[in-house]
C-alpha positions in Angstrom: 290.3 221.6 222.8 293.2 223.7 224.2 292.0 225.5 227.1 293.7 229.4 227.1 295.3 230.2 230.4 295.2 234.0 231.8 298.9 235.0 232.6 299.9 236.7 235.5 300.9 240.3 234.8 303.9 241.5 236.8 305.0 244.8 237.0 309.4 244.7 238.7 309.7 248.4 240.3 313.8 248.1 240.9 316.4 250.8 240.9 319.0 248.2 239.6 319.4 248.1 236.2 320.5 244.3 236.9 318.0 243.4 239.0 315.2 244.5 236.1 317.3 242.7 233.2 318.1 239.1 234.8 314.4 239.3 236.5 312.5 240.0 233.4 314.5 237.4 231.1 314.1 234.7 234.4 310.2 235.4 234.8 309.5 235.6 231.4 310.4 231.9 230.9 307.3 230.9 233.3 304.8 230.0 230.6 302.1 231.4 233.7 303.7 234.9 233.9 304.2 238.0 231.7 306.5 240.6 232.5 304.2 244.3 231.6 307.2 246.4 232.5 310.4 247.2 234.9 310.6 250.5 236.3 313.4 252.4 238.2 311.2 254.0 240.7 308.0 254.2 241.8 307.2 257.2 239.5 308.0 255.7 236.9 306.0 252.5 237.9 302.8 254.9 237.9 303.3 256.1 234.7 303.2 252.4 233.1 300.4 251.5 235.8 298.6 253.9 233.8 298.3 252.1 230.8 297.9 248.5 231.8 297.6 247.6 235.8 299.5 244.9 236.7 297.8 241.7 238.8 301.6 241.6 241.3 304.3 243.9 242.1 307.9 243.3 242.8 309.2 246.0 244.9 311.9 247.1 246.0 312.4 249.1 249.3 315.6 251.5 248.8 314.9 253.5 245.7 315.6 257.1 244.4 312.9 259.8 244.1 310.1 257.8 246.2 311.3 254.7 248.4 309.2 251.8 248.1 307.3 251.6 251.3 305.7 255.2 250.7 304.9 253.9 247.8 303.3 250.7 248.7 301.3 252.6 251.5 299.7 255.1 248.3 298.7 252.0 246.3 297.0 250.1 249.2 295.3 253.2 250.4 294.2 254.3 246.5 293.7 251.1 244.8 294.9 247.7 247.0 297.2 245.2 244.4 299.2 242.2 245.0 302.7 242.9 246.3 306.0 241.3 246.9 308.4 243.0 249.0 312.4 242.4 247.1 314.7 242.9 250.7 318.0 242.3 251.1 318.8 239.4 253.5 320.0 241.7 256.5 319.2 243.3 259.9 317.9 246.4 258.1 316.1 244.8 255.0 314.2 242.4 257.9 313.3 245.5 259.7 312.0 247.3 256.6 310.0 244.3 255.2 308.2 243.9 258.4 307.5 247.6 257.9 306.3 247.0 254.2 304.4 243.7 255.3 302.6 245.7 257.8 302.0 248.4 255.4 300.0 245.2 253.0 302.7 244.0 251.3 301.4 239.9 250.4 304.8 238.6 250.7 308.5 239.2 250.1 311.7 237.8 248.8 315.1 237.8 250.3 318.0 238.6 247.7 321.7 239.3 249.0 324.0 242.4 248.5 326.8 240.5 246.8 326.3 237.6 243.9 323.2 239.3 243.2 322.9 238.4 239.1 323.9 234.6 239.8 321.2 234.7 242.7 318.5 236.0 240.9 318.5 233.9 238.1 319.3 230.7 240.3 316.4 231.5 242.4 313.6 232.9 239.7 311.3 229.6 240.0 311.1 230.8 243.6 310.2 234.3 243.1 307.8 233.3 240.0 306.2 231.2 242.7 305.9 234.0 245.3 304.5 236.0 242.7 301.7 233.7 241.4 300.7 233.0 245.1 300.3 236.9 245.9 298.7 237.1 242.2 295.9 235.3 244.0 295.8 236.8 247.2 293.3 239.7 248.9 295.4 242.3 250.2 292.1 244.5 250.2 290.3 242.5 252.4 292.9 241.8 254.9 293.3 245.5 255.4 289.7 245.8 255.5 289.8 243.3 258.3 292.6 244.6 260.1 291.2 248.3 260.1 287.9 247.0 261.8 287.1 248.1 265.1 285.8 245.7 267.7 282.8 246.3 267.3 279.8 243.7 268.5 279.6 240.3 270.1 283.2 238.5 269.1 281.1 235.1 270.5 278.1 236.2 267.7 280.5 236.6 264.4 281.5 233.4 265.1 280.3 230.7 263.1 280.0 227.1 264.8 281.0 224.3 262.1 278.1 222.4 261.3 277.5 219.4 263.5 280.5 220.8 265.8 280.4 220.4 269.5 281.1 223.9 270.6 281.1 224.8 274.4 279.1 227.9 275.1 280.9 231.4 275.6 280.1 233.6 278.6 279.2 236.9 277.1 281.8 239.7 277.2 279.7 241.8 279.1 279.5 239.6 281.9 283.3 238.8 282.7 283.8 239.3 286.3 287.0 241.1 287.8 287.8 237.7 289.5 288.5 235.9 285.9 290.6 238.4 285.0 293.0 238.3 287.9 292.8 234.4 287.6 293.9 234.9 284.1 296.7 236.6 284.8 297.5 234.2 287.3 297.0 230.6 285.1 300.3 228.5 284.5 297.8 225.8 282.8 296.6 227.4 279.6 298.5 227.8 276.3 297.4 229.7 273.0 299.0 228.2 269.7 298.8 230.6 266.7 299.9 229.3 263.1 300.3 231.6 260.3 301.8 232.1 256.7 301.5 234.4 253.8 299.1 237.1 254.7 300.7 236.2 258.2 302.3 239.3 259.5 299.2 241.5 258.9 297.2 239.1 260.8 299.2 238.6 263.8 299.7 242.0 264.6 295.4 242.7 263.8 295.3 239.7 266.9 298.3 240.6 269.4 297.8 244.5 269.4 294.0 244.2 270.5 294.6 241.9 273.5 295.0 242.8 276.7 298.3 241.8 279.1 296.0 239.5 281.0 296.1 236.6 278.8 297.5 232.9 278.8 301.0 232.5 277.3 301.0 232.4 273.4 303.5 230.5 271.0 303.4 231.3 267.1 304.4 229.5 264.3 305.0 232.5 261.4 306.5 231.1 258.1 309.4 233.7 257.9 313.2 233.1 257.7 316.3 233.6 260.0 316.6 237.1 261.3 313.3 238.3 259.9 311.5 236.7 263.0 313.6 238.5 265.1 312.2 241.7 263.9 309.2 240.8 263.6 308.9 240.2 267.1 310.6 243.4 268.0 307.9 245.2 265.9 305.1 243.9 268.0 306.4 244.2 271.1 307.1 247.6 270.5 302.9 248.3 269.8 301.2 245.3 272.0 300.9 245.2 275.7 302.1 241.4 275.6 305.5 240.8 276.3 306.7 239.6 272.3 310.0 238.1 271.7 311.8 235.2 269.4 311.2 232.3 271.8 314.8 230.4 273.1 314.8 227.4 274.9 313.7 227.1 278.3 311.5 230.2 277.7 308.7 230.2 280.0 305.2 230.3 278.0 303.9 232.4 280.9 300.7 234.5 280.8 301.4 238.1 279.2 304.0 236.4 277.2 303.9 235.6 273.3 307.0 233.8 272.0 307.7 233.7 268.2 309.3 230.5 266.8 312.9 231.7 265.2 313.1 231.7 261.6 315.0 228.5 260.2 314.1 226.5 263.6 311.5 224.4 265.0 308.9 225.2 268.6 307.8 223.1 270.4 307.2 223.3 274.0 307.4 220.9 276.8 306.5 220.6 280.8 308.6 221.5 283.1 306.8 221.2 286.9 303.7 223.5 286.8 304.7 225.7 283.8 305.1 225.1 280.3 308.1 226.1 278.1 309.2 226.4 275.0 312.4 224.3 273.2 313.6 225.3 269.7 315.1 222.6 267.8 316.8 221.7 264.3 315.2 219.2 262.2 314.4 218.8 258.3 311.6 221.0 256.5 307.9 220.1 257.7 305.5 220.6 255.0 308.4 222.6 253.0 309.0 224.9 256.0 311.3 225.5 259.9 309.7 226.5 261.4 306.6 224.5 260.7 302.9 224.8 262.5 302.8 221.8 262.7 305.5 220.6 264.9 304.2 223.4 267.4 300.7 222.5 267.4 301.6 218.2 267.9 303.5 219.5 270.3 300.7 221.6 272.1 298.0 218.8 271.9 300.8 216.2 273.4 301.7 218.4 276.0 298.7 220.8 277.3 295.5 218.7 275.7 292.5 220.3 276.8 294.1 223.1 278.4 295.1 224.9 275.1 293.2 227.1 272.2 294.8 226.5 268.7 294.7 229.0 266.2 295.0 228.8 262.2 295.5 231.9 259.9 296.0 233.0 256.6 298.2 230.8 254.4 298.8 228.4 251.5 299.6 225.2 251.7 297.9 222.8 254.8 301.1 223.1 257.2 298.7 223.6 260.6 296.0 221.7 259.3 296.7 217.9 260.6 298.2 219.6 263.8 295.5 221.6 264.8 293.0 218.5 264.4 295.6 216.9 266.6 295.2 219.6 269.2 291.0 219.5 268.1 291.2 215.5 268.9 293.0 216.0 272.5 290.6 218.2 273.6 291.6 221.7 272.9 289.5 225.2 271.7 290.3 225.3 268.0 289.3 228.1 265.3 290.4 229.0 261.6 290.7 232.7 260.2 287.5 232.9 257.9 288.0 232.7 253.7 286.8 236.7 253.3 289.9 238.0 255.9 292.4 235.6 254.6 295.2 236.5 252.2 295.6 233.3 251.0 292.4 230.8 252.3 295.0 227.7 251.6 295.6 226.5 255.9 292.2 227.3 257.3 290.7 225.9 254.4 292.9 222.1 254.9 292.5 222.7 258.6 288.6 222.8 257.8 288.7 220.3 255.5 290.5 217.7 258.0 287.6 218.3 260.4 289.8 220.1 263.2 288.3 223.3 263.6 285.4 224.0 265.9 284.6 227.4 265.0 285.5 229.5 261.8 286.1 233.3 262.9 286.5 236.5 260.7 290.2 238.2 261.5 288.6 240.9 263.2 286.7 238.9 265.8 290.2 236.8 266.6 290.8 239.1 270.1 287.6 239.0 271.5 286.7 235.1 270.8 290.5 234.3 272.0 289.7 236.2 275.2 286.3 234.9 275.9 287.7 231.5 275.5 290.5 231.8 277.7 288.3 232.9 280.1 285.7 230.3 279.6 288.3 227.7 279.9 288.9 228.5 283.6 285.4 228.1 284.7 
């Protein structure tokens, strides 16, 4: 009996004539995908929306009439779909697909400004893969998540792993002035962060809500060369934490939150008192450099008890045998919850592998981290 398999309906929104040709003929040999439509614009794009919705959109960014970020921002605020930023592979397409990935774009794809025909069709089993992944993702409830306030007990919406053994929290409401200013002071505690598709979003829902006082942080964010680098610009710009693409010999020093480089490996090392970070070459882990986890091996070697290990949204298990590493050696470890993830594909292995002590809903990331940084120093 032949089983029928639903295709994935995608929907190219591309001002090159080029781009729509060579990527409709390359997509439309996945057996798993079926090209609805190519538009010019974004207008356009709403007028065949109308008469079939599409499950994944491949956008463009520089476009006539309506640019592609305005429009992605009117589709997540009217009706949330599935969309994959198409950026040029420069300083100003990194900038502006960190602007469309915070504005709920799943994921995007790099294409260059010259050899663009030859590059598209050599690298359409990559996009078709991009765009099955964000087929399946939850843009919706990541901005759900992310547009939470902070509402109630961070310690309470956690949910212990059965059979776990969970050290208590101190409630937030009883935090004394004292543990702050040792917090601030602490060369001994580390914060490890692992993320992928859905990554971005997440990342900035976590670093924007905590305060300066806080151990150093070191993230692991699937993302190539140069788009890292803005990335960390972005955040810095919006969180009181000092954000920048880590370089070796960086000190991971409290108020500081170093961002692994795109194309490179973290992972950091003791030098006297302090920790720091090196960045290193090295073949693909898990299919990616930087990969989570080389950071988080590194981080249970290294720090053992006296790190928290964090795994977001993102498919694939890259994190997952690191972070039970980090779990084994002592350390605080939690995974972003199924219902806030983009993709539930990390957390899920990391949950799966036994690692994780506590599963946590996006929105109750900055409060738990805090309250376990500071129960750590008691």
């Amino acid at each position: 009996m032949n089983t029928i398999v639903r295709k994935v309906k995608v929907l190219i929104v591309d001002d090159s004539a080029v781009v729509r040709e060579v990527m409709t003929h390359a997509l439309s040999q996945d057996p798993q995908i079926e090209v609805i439509g190519a538009a010019s614009d974004p207008i356009f794009a709403r007028q065949r929306m109308q008469r079939e919705w599409p499950d994944v959109i491949l956008l463009d960014v520089e476009m006539p009439r309506m640019d592609g970020i305005s429009f992605l921002k009117q589709l997540m605020a009217e009706r949330p779909t599935p969309v994959v930023i198409c950026s040029t592979l420069t300083e100003k397409g990194a900038a502006t697909t960190m602007a469309a990935l915070s504005s709920g774009a799943v994921s995007f794809v790099t294409k260059p400004k010259l050899g663009l025909k030859d590059f598209l069709a050599g690298a359409a089993r990559e996009i078709a893969i991009a765009l099955k992944t964000a087929a399946a993702a939850h843009p919706r409830r990541l901005s759900s998540a992310a547009s939470t306030g902070s509402g109630g007990s961070p310690a309470a919406a956690a949910r212990p792993l059965p059979g776990a053994s969970v050290r208590p929290l101190p409630e937030a409401s009883g935090a004394r002035t004292e543990d702050v200013v040792a917090m601030a002071r602490t060369t001994h505690m580390v914060v490890a962060i692992g993320a992928s598709t859905g990554g971005t979003q997440a990342i900035e829902t976590v670093l924007t809500r905590l305060p300066r006082v806080m151990p150093g942080i070191v993230i692991v964010q699937h993302m190539p060369e140069r788009f890292t680098a803005s990335l960390a610009e972005r955040l810095d710009q919006i969180c009181e934490l000092n954000v920048r693409e880590a370089r070796t010999g960086d000190r991971v020093a409290p108020g500081v939150a170093l961002i692994a480089p795109g194309g490179k490996h973290m992972t950091i090392r003791r030098s006297g008192a302090y920790y720091e970070a090196c960045v290193i070459d090295g073949p693909l882990v898990n299919r990616h450099r930087p990969s989570v986890d080389v950071l988080f091996r590194s981080v249970a070697q290294v720090a053992g008890a006296n790190a928290i290990g964090m795994i977001m949204t993102g498919m694939g298990d890259d994190g997952a045998r690191g972070l039970r590493e980090m779990h084994d050696a002592g350390a605080r470890t939690y995974a972003q919850d199924e219902a806030s993830c983009v993709v539930y594909g990390m957390p899920k292995e990391a949950v799966r592998m036994g690692g994780v002590d506590e599963i946590i809903p996006l929105d109750r990331f900055p409060g738990a981290l805090t309250l376990a940084a500071r129960n750590s120093m008691t």
